[in-house]
Kinemage of the C-alpha trace (Angstrom):
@kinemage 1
@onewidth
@group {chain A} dominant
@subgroup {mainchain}
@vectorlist {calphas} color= white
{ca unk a 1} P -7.054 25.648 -36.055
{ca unk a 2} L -9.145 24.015 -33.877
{ca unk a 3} L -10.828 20.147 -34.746
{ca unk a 4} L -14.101 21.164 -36.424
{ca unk a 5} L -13.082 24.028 -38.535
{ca unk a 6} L -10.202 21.847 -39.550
{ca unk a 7} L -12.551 18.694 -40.726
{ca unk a 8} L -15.023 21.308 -42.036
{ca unk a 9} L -12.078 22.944 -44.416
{ca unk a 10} L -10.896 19.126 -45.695
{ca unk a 11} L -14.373 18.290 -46.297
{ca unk a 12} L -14.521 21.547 -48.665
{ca unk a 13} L -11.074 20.836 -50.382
{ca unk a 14} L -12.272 17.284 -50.718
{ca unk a 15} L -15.552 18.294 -52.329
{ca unk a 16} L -13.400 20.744 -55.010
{ca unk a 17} L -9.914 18.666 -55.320
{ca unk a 18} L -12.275 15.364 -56.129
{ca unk a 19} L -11.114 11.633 -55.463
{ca unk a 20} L -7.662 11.148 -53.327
{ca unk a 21} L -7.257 8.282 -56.349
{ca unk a 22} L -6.216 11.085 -58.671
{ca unk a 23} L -2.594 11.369 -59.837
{ca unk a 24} L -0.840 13.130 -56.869
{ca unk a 25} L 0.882 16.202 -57.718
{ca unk a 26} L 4.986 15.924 -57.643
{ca unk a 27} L 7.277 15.454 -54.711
{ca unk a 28} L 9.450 18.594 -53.378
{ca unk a 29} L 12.350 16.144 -54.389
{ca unk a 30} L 11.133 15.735 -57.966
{ca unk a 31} L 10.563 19.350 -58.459
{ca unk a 32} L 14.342 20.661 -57.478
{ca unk a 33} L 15.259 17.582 -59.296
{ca unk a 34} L 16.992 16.065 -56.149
{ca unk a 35} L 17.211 12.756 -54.353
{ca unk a 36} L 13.893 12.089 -51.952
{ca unk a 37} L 14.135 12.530 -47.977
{ca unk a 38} L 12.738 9.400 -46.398
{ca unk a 39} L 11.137 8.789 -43.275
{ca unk a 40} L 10.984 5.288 -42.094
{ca unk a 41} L 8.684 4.158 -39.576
{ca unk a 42} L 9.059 0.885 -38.265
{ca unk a 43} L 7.374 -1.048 -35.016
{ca unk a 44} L 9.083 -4.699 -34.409
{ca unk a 45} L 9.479 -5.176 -30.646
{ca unk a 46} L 12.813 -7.614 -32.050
{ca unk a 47} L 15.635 -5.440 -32.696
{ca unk a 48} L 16.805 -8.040 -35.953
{ca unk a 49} L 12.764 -9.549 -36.352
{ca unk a 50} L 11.703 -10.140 -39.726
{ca unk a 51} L 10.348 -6.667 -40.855
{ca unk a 52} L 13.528 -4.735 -39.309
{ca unk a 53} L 15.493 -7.031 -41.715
{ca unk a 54} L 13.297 -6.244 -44.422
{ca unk a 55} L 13.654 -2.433 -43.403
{ca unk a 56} L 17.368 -2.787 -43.906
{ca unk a 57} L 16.957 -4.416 -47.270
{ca unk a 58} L 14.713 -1.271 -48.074
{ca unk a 59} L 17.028 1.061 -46.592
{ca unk a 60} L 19.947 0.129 -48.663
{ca unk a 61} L 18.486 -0.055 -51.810
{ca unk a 62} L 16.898 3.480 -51.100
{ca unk a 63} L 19.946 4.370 -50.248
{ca unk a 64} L 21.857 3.287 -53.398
{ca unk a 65} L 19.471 5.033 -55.550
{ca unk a 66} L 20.700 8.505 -54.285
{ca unk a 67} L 17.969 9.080 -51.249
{ca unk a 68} L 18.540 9.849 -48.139
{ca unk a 69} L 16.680 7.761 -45.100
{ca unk a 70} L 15.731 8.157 -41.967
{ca unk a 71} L 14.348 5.719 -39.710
{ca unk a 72} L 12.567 5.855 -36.158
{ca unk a 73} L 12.361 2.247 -34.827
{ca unk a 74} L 9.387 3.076 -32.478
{ca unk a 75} L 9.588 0.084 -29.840
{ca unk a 76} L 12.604 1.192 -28.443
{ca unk a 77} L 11.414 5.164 -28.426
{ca unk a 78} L 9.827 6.506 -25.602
{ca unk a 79} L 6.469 8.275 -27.512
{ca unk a 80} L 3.318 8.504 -25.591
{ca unk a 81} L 0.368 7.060 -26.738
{ca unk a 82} L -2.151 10.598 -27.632
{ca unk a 83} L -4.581 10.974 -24.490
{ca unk a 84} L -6.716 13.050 -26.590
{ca unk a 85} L -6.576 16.103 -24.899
{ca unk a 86} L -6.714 17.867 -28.231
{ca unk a 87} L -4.460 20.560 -26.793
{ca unk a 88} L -2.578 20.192 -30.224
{ca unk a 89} L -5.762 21.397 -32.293
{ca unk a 90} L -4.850 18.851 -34.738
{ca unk a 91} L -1.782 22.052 -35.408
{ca unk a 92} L 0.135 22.930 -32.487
{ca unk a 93} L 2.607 21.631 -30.032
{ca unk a 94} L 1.998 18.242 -28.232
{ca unk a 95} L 1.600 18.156 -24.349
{ca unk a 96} L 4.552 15.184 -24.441
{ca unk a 97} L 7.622 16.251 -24.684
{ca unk a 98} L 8.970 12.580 -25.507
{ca unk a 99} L 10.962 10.896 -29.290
{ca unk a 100} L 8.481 11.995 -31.075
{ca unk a 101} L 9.876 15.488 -31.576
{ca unk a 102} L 12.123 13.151 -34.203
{ca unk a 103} L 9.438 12.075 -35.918
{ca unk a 104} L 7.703 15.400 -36.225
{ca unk a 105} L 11.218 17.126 -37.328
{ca unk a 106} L 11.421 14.643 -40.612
{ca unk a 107} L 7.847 13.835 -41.502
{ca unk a 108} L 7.282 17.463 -42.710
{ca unk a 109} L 10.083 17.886 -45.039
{ca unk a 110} L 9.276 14.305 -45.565
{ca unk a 111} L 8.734 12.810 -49.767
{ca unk a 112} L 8.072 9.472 -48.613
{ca unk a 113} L 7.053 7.896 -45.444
{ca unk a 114} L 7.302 4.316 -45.323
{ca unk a 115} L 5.879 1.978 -42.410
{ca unk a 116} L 7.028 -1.133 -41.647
{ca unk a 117} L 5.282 -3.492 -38.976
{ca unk a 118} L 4.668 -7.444 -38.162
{ca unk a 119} L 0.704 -7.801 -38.357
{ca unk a 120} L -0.161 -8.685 -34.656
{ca unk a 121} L -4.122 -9.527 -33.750
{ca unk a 122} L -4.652 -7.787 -37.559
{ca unk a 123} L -3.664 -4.905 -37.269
{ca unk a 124} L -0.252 -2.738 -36.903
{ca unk a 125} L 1.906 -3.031 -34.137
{ca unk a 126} L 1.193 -1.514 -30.903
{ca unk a 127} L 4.345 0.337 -31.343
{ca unk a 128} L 3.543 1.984 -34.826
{ca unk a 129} L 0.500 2.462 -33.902
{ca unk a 130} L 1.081 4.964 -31.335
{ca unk a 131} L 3.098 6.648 -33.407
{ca unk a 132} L 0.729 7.178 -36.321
{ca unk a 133} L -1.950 8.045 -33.381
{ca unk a 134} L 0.317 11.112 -32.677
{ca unk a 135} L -0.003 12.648 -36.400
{ca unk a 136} L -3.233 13.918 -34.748
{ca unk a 137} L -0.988 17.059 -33.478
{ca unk a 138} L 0.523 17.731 -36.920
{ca unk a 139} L -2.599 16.428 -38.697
{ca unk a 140} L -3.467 19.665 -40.981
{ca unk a 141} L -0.094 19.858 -42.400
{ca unk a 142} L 0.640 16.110 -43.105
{ca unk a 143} L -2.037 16.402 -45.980
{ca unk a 144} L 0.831 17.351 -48.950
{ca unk a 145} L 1.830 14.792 -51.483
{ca unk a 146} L 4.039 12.182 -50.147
{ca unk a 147} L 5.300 8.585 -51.833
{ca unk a 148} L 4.294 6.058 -49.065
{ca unk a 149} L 5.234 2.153 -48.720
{ca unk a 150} L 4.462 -0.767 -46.201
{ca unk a 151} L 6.514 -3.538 -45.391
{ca unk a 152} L 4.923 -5.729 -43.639
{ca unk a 153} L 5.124 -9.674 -42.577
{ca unk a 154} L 3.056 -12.083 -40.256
{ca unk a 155} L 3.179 -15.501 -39.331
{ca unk a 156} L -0.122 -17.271 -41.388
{ca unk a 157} L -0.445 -18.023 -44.625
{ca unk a 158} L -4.110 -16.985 -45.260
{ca unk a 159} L -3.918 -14.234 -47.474
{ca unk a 160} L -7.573 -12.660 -46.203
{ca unk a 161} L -5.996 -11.884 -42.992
{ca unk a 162} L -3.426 -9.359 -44.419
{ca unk a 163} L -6.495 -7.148 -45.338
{ca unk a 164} L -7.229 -5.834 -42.566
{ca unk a 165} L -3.694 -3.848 -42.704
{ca unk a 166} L -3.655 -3.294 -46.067
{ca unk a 167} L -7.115 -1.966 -45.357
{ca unk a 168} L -5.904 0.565 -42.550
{ca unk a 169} L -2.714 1.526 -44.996
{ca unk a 170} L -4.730 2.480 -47.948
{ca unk a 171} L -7.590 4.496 -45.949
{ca unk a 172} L -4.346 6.169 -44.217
{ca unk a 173} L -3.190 7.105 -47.239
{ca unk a 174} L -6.241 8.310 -48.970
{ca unk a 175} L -7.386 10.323 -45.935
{ca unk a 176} L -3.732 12.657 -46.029
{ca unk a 177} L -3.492 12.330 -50.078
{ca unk a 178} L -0.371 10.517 -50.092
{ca unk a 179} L 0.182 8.088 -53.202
{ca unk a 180} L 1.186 4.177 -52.600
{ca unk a 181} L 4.793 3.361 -53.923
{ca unk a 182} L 4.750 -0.478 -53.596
{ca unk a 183} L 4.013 -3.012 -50.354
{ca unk a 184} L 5.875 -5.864 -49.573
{ca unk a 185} L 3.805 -8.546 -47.899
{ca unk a 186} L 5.904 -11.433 -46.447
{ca unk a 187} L 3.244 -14.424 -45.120
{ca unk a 188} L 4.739 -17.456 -42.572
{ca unk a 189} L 6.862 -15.209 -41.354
{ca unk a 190} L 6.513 -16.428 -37.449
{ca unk a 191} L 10.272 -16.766 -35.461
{ca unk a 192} L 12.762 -14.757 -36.060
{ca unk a 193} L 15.223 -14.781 -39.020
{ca unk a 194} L 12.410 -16.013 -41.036
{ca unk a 195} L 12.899 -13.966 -43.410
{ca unk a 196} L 16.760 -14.713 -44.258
{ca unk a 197} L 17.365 -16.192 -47.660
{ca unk a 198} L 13.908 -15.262 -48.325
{ca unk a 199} L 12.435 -13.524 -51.576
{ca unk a 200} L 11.096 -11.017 -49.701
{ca unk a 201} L 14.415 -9.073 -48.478
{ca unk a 202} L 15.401 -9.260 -52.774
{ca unk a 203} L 12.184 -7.513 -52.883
{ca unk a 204} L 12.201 -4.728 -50.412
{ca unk a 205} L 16.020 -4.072 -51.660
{ca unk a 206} L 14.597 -3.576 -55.319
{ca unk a 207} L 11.561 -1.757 -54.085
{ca unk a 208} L 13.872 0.741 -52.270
{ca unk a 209} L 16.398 1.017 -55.161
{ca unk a 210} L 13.476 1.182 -57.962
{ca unk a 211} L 12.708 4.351 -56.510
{ca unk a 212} L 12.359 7.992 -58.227
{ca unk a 213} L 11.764 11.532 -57.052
């Protein structure tokens, strides 16, 4: 399917289906009454920075609730950024043959997708960000209901500034039809270890563990 009939077709399903606000449908996981599959995307450059320990937290409490996670720590992946070739057709193989064959394996069968990133220059992390940039190839089958989370610190304290990723999160989410599970935002978050003996990990944990099919 090539770009324009693609947009034309959501436009159409959009125009029937109503409002992405509406009450998703069910997970696969809920429906064979199972345990979700979890993909988590995270993009701190610091292998123990705040938001990988706050991925942890996550992890385990997902974890101990009886789902099963996965988790792609994008700055030390090699993925591409997308040259916009549009060779995919927004459906079809990608020209780089690189990590993100790992992310493309798990985000289908995917229930939840969570993304985890520092807020540098307001926005997501250069390393997330070319990740997400490369759903473009799988683009007309990511739109099937999903849970999705953010975890997400930065060093201010002005809460106006975390907008502008909350912003891009919620847009994300409403343009594929996926259905917001809970953010953790963690401000002052600027060396670190920050985040150790914070709130915020006690958080994530429940967040994770508070979770149902």
């Amino acid at each position: 399917m090539d770009r324009r009939t693609f947009l034309a077709s959501l436009a159409a399903t959009t125009a029937v289906a109503g409002s992405s606000s509406l009450p998703a449908a069910a997970t696969p996981a809920a429906a064979a009454g199972r345990g979700m599959n979890i993909l988590m995307l995270t993009g701190s450059p610091r292998r123990h920075g705040n938001t990988s320990t706050m991925a942890d937290a996550f992890a385990r409490g997902a974890r101990e609730a009886g789902h099963t996670v996965y988790r792609f720590d994008a700055a030390f992946k090699n993925v591409h950024p997308c040259t916009a070739c549009n060779s995919c057709g927004m459906d079809g193989p990608c020209v780089f043959a690189d990590d993100f064959a790992f992310v493309r394996e798990h985000i289908l069968e995917a229930d939840m997708v969570v993304l985890v990133s520092p807020m540098y220059y307001f926005g997501f992390s250069a390393q997330l960000k070319r990740v997400i940039d490369r759903f473009y190839a799988i683009s007309s089958r990511l739109h099937t209901p999903k849970k999705a989370a953010l975890l997400m610190a930065y060093a201010d304290t002005n809460k106006r500034k975390e907008n502008c990723v909350l912003t891009h999160y919620n847009v994300l989410l409403d343009y594929l039809g996926w259905t917001d599970a809970g953010h953790i935002i963690a401000p002052g978050m600027w060396p670190a270890g920050a985040i150790k003996g914070s709130a915020y990990l006690d958080q994530a944990y429940r967040l994770g563990r508070s979770l149902q099919a």
